[in-house]
N, C-alpha and C positions, 0 to 999 in steps of 0.2 A: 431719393430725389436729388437732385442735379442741382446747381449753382451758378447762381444770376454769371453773365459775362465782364467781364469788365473792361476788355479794351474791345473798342468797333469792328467787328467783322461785316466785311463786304462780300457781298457772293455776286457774278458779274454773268448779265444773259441769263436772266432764269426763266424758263419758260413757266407760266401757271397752268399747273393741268384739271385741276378741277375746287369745285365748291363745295368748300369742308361746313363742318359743325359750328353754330352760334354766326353765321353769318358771315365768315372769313375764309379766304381762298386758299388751296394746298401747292404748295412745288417740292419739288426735290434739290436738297441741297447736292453738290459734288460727291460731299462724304457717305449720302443714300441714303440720310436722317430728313425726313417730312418740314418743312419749314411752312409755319403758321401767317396767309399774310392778310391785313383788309385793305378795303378800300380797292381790290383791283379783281379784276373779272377774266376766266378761262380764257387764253390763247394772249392773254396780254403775257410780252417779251421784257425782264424787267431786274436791275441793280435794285437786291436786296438787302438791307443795313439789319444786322441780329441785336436785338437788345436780349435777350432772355435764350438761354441753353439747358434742355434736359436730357436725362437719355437718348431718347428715341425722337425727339424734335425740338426745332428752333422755331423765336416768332420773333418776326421781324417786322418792316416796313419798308416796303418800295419808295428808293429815292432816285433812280431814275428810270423812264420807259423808253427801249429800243421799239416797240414793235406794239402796236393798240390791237387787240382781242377784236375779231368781225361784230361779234356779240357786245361791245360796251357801246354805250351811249351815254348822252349829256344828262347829269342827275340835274332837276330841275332845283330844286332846294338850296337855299345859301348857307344853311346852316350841315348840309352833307359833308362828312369825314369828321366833325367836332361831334356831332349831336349823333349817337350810336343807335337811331330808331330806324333807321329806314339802312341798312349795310346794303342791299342791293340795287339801291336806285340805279346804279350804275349800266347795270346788265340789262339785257330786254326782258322785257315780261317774257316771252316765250322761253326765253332758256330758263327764267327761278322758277316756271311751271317743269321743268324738265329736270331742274334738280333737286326739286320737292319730291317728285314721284320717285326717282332716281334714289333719294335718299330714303323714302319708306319704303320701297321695294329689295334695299341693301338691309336696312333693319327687320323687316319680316324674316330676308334669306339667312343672314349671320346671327341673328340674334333667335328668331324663333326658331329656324332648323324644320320649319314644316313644308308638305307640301302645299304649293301653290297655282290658283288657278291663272291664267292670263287677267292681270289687271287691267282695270277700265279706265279709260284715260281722266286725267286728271283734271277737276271740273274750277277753269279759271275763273277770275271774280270780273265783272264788267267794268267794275269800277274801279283803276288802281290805284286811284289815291280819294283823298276826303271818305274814307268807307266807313272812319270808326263811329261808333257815336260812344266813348268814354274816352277823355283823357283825363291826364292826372301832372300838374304843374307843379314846382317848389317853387319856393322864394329862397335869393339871398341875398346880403347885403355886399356881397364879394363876389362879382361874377366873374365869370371866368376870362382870361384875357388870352385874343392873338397874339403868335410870335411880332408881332406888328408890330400891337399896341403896348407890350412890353418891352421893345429895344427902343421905344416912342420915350422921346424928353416931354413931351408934352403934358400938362394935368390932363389925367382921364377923368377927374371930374364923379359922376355918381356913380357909384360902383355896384349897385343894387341889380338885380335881375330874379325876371321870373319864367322860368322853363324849366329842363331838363337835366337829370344828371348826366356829369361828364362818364362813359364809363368804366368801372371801377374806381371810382373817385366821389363817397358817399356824399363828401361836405362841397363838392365844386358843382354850381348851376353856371350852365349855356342860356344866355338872353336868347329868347327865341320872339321873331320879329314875325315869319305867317311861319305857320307848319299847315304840311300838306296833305293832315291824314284823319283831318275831321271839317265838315261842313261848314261855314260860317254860317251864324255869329260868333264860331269859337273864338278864332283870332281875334274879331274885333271887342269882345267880352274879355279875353284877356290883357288886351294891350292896353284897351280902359282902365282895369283895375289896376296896372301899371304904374300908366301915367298920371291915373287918381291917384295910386299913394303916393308919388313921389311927390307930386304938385302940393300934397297934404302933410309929407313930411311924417309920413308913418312907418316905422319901422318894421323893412325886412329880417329875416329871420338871421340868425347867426348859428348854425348847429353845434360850433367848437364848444363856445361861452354860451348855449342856451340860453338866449336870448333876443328880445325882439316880436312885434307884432304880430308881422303876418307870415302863416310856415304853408300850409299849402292852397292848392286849388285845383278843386273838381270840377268837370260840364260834363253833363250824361244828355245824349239827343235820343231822340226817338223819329224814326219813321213818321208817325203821326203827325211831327213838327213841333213835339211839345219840349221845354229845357230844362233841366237841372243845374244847377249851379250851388258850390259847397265852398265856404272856405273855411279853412282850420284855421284859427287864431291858437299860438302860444301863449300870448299876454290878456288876463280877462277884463279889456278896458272896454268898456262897454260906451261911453262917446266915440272912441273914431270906429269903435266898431257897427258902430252903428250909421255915424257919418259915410262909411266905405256902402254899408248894406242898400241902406236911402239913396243914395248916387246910382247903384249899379241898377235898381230896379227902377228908378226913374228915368236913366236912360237908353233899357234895356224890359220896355213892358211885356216882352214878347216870354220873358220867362215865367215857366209855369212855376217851376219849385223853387225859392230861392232858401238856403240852408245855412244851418254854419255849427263850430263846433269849436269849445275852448278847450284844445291841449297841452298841458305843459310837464308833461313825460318824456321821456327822452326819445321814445321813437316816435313816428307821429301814423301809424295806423292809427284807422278809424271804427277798426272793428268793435273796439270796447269800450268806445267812449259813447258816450247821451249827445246824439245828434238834435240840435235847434232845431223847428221852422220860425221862418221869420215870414217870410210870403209867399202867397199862394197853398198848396199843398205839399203832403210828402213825399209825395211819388208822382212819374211822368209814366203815359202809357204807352206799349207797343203794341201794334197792333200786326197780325198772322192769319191771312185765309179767315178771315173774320173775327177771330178770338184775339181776346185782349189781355196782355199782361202788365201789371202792375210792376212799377220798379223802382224800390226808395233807395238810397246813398247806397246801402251794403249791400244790393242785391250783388248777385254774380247773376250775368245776359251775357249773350253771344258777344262780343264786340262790332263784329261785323253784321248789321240789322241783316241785309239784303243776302250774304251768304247763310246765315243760320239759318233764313227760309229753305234753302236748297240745300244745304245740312241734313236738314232737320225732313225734306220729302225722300232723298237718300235714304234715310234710317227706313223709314215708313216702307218705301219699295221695298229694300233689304228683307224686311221683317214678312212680307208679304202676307196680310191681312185678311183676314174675309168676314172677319166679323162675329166668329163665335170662337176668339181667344181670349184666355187668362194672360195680360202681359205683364209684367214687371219691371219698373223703371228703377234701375238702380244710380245712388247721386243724383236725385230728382230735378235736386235744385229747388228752383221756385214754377219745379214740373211743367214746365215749360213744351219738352218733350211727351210727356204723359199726355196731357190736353190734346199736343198736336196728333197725337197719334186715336184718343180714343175713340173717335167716331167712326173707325173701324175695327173697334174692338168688342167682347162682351162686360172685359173690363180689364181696371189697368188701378194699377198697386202701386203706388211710386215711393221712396224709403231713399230720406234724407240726414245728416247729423245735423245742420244750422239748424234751431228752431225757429229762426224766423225767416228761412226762406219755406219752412214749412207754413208757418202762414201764415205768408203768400201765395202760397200754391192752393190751399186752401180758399182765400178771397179770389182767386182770379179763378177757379174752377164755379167757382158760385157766380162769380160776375158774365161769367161765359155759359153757366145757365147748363155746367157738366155734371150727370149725376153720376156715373158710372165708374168715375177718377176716386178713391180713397188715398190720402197721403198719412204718410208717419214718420216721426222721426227717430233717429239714434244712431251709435255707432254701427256701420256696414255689419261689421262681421259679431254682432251683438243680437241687433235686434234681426237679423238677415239666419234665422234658425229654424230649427224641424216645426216648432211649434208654431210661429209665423207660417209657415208654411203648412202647418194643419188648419189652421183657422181660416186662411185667406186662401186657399186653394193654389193645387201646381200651377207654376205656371208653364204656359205654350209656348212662348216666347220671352225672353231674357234683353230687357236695354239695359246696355249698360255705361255709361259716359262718366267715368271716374277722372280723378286730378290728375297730377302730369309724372305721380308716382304712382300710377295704373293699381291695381287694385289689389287688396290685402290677400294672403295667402291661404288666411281660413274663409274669405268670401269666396275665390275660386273653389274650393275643396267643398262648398256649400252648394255650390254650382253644378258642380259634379255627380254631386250625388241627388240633387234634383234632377239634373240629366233634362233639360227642357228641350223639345225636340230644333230651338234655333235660340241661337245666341246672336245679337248686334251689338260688338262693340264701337262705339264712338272713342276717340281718342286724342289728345293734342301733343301725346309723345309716341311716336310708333316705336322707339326703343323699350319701355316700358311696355306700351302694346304687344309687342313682338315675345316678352320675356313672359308673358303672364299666356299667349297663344302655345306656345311652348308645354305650359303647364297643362293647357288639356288638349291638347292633340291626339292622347292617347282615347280621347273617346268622341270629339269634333274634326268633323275636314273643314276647312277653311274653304266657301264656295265662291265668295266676291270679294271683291277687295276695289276700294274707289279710293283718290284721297281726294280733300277738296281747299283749295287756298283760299281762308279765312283774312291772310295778313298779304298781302302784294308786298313788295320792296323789302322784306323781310325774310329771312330762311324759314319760318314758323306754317307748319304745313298740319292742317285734321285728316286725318284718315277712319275710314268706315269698312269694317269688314263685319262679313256673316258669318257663323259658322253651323254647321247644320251636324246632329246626332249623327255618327258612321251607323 
């Protein structure tokens, strides 16, 4: 490994040729070493300043532009270049549709090494901003300051803020004033509970000295129009916590779940901890081609409601149905996929590790009145065996929508030797996808390939491929 820089290097006239990995653009430095840069979008002309040097690349920051990119536009957002959620607001929609496909089409090529058919064009989102329905907020007492307001003599006064991480910088939150990437009432749910505490004098979190009230904040929306709202308490003071609960849902009756949770462990997932309700219920519902899914704090759901629909009819096409197949869904989830797909199936096996997205998949198969869906849990490449597979029958068809570390080595090799005459992988890393397509090529071709953009303004791209017995 290679060693920070220490005095400023300038590189002058760089042209950006393309849009690299994690949301940040590539040029070539003089010397022929890749220089890492954000914030600036292909064909822009541009004075690069290096802070960091390794082998084989530099990353830097464009401090001045000769020449603006046909392709950049005006990112709407005030918090764009501080706030690391949205890196391509810059560029048009049409080109992050071109280098989403562009980059799963390079990770199939170099990383799987298989043949490929012509992909299908890449299926963009209507909506490119407010699409998400889950964000996830911190609190601190210490927000993060502009070069501004830190050469500023001035008292800044409260220093509290509740948004986002700065990133790479665990302990620094970005006040974030609207963000543009969920529906209201988000914003105005959060800016309340802002200006409620502050007015209230309730303390923000401190992560250095652990310490402090309040540490984060959830809203989960649903299609339907129903809300969630979560917030993590560090301190278990039960008056102002109570004082902040009363407030939000008094002047916010439109929420269905209102939650909360006392943590004071050093990290603040919510996975392990005994979530409250305080009002209404615990879970808000989505709703899909009629079927309805249940979804309390920990679920894992698409983020994007309106693309998981068209997701999720991909798969289905891919899989191509008729109605007297054994399917198996593997990473069920809270089978989500299973349901959608079983009305054209003879039946569908879906095989999860969470047991409580297990049941859920379980209550929403019942609520949706599906009798044909069985769900189970356990580790993939555990319970995912010959014997399983003697009891519940081969299956026909193979979904399988695994994490973003694509799927365990002994699940494949189980895969294999089921030999199902098609496989649909779903995917949200196509490098992983591509490393694990590799593995069975020697007995699947690869016959579609779609990707489809869950996240707009974002590099983060799903792709959907089939592959069918040679």
């Amino acid at each position: 490994m290679g060693r920070k820089i220490t005095d400023k290097v300038v590189f002058h006239q760089i042209q950006v040729l393309d849009a690299g990995a994690k949301g940040v653009s590539v040029a070539k430095a003089p010397d022929g070493k890749v220089i890492f840069i954000p914030n600036v979008v292909p064909g822009d002309v541009v004075d690069v300043q290096t802070f960091k040097k390794r082998k084989a690349y530099y990353e830097g920051k464009a401090v001045k532009f000769h020449e603006f990119s046909e392709h950049r536009i005006e990112p709407i957002c005030e918090h764009f270049g501080v706030c690391g959620g949205c890196k391509w607001q810059n560029m048009k929609y049409s080109q992050q549709l071109y280098y989403k496909q562009n980059e799963v089409k390079n990770h199939l090529q170099r990383i799987g090494k298989v043949e490929l058919p012509e992909f299908e064009t890449i299926l963009g989102s209507d909506k490119q901003f407010f699409y998400r329905n889950k964000m996830e907020f911190s609190f601190s007492n210490s927000r993060w300051l502009t070069e501004k307001e830190i050469d500023s003599t001035e008292d800044l006064g409260n220093r509290n803020a509740l948004g986002f991480h700065i990133p790479k910088m665990w302990d620094k939150i970005l006040d974030i004033t609207k963000c543009h990437l969920q529906e209201d009432p988000s914003n105005a749910i959060r800016n309340e509970i802002r200006d409620f505490a502050n007015e209230h004098n309730l303390a923000f979190f401190n992560p250095r000295e652990q310490s402090g009230l309040l540490r984060t904040f959830m809203i989960r929306t649903a299609s339907t129009g129903e809300i969630m709202v979560l917030i993590q308490f560090f301190e278990n003071d039960k008056k102002n916590r109570e004082l902040l609960l009363d407030h939000l849902y008094e002047k916010f009756p439109q929420i269905t779940s209102l939650q909360y949770v006392v943590n004071s462990k050093q990290n603040d997932t919510i996975y392990d901890q005994n979530i409250k309700l305080y009002k209404g219920r615990d879970y808000i519902l989505e709703e899909m081609e009629g079927l309805k899914f249940s979804i309390n704090a920990k679920s894992f759901y698409q983020t994007n409601s309106d693309q998981a629909y068209e997701l999720y009819k991909i798969t289905r096409d891919f899989a191509g149905l008729s109605g007297n197949e054994t399917v198996y869904d593997l990473y069920t989830g809270t089978g989500t996929i299973a349901q959608f797909v079983s009305k054209k199936a003879k039946k569908v096996i879906g095989v999860e590790s969470v047991p409580e997205a297990i049941l859920d998949a379980k209550a929403n198969a019942e609520r949706n009145n599906i009798t044909n869906c069985e769900f189970f849990v356990g580790d993939m490449k555990v319970v995912f065996n010959e014997s399983f597979i003697a009891q519940h029958g081969k299956p026909d068809v193979i979904i399988t929508d695994p994490p973003r570390d694509g799927m365990h080595a002994a699940v494949i090799d189980q895969i294999l030797k089921i030999a199902p005459e098609k496989i649909v992988y779903v995917s949200c890393n196509s490098a992983t996808q591509a490393r694990d397509l590799a593995l069975m090529d020697e007995k699947y071709k690869v016959t579609r390939v779609r990707p489809v953009d869950m996240f707009p303004q974002t590099h983060h791209v799903e792709n959907v491929v089939l592959l069918e017995l040679r």
